[in-house]
C-alpha positions as CSV (number, residue, x, y, z in Angstrom):
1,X,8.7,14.4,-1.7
2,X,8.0,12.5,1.4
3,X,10.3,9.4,2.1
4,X,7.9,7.2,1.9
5,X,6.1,7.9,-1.5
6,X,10.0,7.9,-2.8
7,X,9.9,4.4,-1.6
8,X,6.5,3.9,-3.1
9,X,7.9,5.2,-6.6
10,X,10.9,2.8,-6.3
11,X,9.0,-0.4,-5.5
12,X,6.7,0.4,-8.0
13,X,9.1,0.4,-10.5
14,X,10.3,-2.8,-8.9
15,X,6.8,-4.5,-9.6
16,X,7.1,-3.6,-13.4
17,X,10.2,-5.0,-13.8
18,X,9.2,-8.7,-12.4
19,X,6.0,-8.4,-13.8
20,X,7.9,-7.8,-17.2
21,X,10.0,-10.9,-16.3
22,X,7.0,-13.1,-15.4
23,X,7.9,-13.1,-11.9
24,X,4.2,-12.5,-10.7
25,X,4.7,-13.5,-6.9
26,X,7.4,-10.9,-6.5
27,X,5.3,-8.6,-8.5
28,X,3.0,-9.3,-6.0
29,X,4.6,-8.1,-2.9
30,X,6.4,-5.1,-4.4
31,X,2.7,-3.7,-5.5
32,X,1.4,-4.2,-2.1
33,X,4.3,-2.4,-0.5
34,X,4.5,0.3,-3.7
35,X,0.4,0.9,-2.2
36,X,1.2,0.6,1.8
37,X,4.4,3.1,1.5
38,X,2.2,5.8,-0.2
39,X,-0.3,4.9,2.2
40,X,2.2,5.9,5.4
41,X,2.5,8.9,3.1
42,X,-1.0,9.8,3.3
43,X,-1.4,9.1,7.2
44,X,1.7,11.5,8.1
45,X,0.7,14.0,5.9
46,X,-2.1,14.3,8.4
47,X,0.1,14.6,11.3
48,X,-1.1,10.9,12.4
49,X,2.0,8.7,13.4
50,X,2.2,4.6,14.6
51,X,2.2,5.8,18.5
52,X,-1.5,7.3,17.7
53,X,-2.0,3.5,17.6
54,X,-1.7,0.7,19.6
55,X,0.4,-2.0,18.0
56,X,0.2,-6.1,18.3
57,X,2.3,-6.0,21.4
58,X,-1.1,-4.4,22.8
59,X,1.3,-0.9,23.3
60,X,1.7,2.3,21.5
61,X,3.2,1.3,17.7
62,X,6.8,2.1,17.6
63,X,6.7,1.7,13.4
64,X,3.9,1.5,10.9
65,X,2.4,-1.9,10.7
66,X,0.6,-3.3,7.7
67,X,-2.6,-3.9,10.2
68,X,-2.7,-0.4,11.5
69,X,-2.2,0.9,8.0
70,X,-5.1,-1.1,6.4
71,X,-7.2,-0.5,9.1
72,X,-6.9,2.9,9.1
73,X,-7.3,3.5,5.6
74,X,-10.3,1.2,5.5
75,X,-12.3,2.9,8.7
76,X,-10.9,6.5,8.3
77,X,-13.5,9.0,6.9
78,X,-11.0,11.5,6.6
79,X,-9.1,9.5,4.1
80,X,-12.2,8.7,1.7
81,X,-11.6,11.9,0.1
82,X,-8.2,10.7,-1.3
83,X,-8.9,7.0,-1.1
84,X,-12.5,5.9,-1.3
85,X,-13.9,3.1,0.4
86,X,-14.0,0.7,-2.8
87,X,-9.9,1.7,-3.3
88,X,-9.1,1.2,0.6
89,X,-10.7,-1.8,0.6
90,X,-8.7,-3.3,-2.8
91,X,-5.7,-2.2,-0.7
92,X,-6.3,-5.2,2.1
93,X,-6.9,-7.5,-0.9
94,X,-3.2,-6.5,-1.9
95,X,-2.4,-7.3,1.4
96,X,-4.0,-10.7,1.0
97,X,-2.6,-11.7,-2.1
98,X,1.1,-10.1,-0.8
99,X,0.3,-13.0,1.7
100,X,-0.4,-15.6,-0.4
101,X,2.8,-14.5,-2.9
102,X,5.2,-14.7,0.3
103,X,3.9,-17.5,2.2
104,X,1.7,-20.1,0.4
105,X,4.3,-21.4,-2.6
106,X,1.6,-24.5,-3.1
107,X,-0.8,-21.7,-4.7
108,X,0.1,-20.1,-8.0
109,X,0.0,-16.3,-8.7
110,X,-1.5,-15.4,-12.1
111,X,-0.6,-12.7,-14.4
112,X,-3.3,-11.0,-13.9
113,X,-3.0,-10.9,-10.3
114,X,0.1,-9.7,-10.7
115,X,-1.2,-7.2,-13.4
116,X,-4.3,-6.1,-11.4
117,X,-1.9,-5.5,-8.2
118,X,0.9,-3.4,-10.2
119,X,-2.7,-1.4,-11.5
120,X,-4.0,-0.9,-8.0
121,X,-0.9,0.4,-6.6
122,X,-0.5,2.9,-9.6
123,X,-3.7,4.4,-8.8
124,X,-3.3,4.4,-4.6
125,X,0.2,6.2,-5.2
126,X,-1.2,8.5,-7.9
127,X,-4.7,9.6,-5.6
128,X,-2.4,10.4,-3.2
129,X,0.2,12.2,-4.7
130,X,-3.0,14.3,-6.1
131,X,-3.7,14.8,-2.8
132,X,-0.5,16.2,-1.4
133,X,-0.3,17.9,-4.1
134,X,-3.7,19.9,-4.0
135,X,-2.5,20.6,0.3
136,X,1.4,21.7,-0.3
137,X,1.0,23.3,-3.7
């Protein structure tokens, strides 16, 4: 199993837990990531790596950044066989509401944000663990 869908699997699990415990902006954040690390998955499983793109520094990426991923995923027709456009774009709304979780404590994360983010990244990691799958039977 690639390293980074072993990640995916372990944050995953990490979102149950706090959403179990009612801790919905750490939920949050551990879905979105759970999504992003099966995402990085998905790109190097077709060879693609962060120096294919240029980074914020306006270089070639040294590391996968959350921009590049959600970009890619979005505006890639490649991926849209694994992740339509509908799911690649619920992945930047993760992004947006890992955001809001981390950053804006004035605003208050709901249970079923939490819920709907724990659902999203359950189906991300599972299309592309089908995926992998179907290439390196």
């Amino acid at each position: 199993m690639h390293h980074a869908l072993r990640l995916a699997h372990e944050l995953l699990e990490d979102a149950r837990l706090l959403l179990a415990q009612g801790r919905y902006r750490s939920t949050v954040s551990r879905a979105y990531y759970a999504a992003y690390h099966s995402c990085v998955a998905l790109l190097e499983s077709y060879g693609l790596r962060p120096s294919n793109y240029t980074g914020r520094s306006g270089r070639p990426a040294s590391r996968w950044e959350q921009g590049i991923v959600t970009a890619v995923v979005v505006t890639d027709s490649n991926l849209s066989g694994v992740l339509t456009r509908p799911i690649a774009l619920q992945l930047r709304w993760q992004y947006a509401q890992r955001i809001r979780s981390d950053y804006r404590a004035h605003e208050t994360v709901s249970a079923m944000t939490a819920q709907t983010s724990v659902e999203l990244a359950e189906h991300i990691i599972a299309n592309v663990e089908g995926y992998l799958r179907a290439q390196h039977p």
